[in-house]
N, C-alpha and C positions, 0 to 999 in steps of 0.2 A: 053885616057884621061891622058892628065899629071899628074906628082905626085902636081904641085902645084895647077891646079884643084881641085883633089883629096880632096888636105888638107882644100879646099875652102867650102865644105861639112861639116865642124867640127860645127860652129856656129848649122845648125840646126840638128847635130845627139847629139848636147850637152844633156847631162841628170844633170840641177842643184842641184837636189838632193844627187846625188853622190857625188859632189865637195863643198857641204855646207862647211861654211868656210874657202875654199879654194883659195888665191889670190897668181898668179901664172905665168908665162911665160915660154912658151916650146916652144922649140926652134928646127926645123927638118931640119938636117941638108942633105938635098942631092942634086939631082943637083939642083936643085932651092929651092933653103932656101924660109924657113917659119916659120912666129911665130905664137903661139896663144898666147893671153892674156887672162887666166880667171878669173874674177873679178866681184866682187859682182855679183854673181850666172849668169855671161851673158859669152860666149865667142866670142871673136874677131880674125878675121886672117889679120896678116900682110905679104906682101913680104917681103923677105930680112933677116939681121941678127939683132937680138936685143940685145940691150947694155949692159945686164947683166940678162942674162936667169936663171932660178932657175934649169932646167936641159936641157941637149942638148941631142939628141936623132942623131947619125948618122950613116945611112943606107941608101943601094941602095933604088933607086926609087919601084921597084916591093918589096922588103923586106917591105918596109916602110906602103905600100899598105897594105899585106900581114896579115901585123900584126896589123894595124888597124882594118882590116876588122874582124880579130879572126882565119884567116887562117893561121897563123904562131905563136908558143907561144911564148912570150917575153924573157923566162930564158929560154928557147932551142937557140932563135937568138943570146943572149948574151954570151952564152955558146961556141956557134961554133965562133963567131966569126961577125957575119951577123950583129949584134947590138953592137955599144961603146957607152957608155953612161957616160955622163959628167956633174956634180952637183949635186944636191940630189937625190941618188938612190933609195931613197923611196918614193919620189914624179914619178919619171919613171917607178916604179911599179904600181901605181896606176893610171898611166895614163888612159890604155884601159876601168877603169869603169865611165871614166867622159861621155864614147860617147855611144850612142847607135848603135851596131855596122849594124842592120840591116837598119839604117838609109843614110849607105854610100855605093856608088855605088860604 
């Protein structure tokens, strides 16, 4: 499966309640860019780059996976190197509780 497949998964592993007030655009950057937009408790995925993301997440395809899935920790990725992260760093934190992660394949 591709990563942008993958990313294609997010809308139904969404958990709104995690992201209650949260209006949003993250931006993954790998080899096939993807956005999601989340807003008023719904998420969207777009192909491609978005005009002005609230943070950018860029990592390999398998990394990207990885740590979606909960199989890789975010501040060990960031740490080594594996995760750059670009815009609000505390919105990049908080990413992995918007999804439910045994919802993605």
């Amino acid at each position: 499966m591709s990563v942008a497949a993958f990313l294609k998964q997010l809308p139904e592993a969404f958990n709104p309640e995690a992201a209650v007030g949260t209006d949003c655009v993250l931006q993954f950057n790998t080899s096939e860019p993807v956005y999601a937009t989340i807003k008023d408790g719904s998420c969207t995925i777009t192909e491609g780059t978005a005009r002005d993301p609230d943070v950018t997440l860029i990592m390999e395809d398998d990394d990207l996976v990885a740590l979606m899935k909960g199989e890789l920790n975010g501040m060990t990725a960031f740490m080594t190197g594996k995760l750059q992260v670009e815009g609000d760093l505390m919105l990049g934190q908080r990413l992995q509780g918007f999804f439910d992660q045994s919802k993605l394949g």
